[in-house]
C-alpha positions in Angstrom: 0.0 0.0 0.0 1.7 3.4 -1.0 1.5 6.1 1.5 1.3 9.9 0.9 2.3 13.2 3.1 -1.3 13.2 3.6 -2.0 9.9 5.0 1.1 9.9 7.1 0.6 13.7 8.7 -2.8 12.8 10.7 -0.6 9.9 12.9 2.5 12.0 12.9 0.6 14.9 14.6 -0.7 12.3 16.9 2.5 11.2 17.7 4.5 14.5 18.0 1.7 16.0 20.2 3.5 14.6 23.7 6.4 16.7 22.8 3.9 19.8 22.3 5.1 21.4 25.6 4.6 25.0 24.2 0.5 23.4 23.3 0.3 25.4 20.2 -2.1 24.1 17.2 -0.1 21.4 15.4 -0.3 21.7 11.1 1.9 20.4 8.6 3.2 24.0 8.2 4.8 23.6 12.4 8.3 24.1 12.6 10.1 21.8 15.1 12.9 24.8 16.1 10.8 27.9 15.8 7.4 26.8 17.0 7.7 24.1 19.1 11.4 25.1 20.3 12.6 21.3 20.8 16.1 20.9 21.4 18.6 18.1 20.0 17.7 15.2 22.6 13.9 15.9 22.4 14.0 15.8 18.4 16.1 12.2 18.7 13.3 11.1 21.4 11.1 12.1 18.8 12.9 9.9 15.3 13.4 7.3 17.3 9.6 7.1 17.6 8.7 8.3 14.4 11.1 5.3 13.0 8.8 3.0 15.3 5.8 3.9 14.7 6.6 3.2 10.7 9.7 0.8 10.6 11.9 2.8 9.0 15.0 4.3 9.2 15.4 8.6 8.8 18.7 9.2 7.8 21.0 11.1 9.4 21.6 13.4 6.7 18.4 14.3 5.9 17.7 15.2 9.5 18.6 19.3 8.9 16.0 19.7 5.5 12.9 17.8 8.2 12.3 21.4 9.3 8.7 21.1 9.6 5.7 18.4 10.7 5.0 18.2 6.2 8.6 18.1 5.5 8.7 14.9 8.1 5.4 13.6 6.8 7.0 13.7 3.3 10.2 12.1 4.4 8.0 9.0 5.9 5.9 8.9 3.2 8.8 8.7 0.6 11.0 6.0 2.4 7.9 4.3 2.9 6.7 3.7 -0.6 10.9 2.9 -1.6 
């Protein structure tokens, strides 16, 4: 079954809202450094669930361009359907 942005954001939100300490409205357009202000150790906390949840793997490298909730969504989706 392919997977899309679309289908994945829903459960990511679901899963990012525990780290939602500032409990702002979470969107695909939420940025992980500027709105919710999560630092390095709470955004590992956070792959290492995200990886989980969906059996993957988020590399490393693509880490810095996973800016906000769409661009992880994205990310899943993509690896997902490889």
């Amino acid at each position: 079954m392919s997977l899309s942005k679309d289908t994945v954001l829903p459960r990511l939100i679901e899963i990012i809202e525990p780290f939602n300490k500032k409990g702002i409205a979470l969107s695909a357009d939420t940025s992980f450094a500027r709105d919710l202000e999560l630092d390095s150790l709470t955004v590992m906390d956070l792959v290492a669930e995200i990886e989980d949840e969906y059996d993957i793997i988020l590399p490393v490298n693509m880490l810095p361009d996973l800016e906000t909730i769409g661009d992880v969504a994205g990310a899943v989706a993509e690896i997902k359907n490889k």
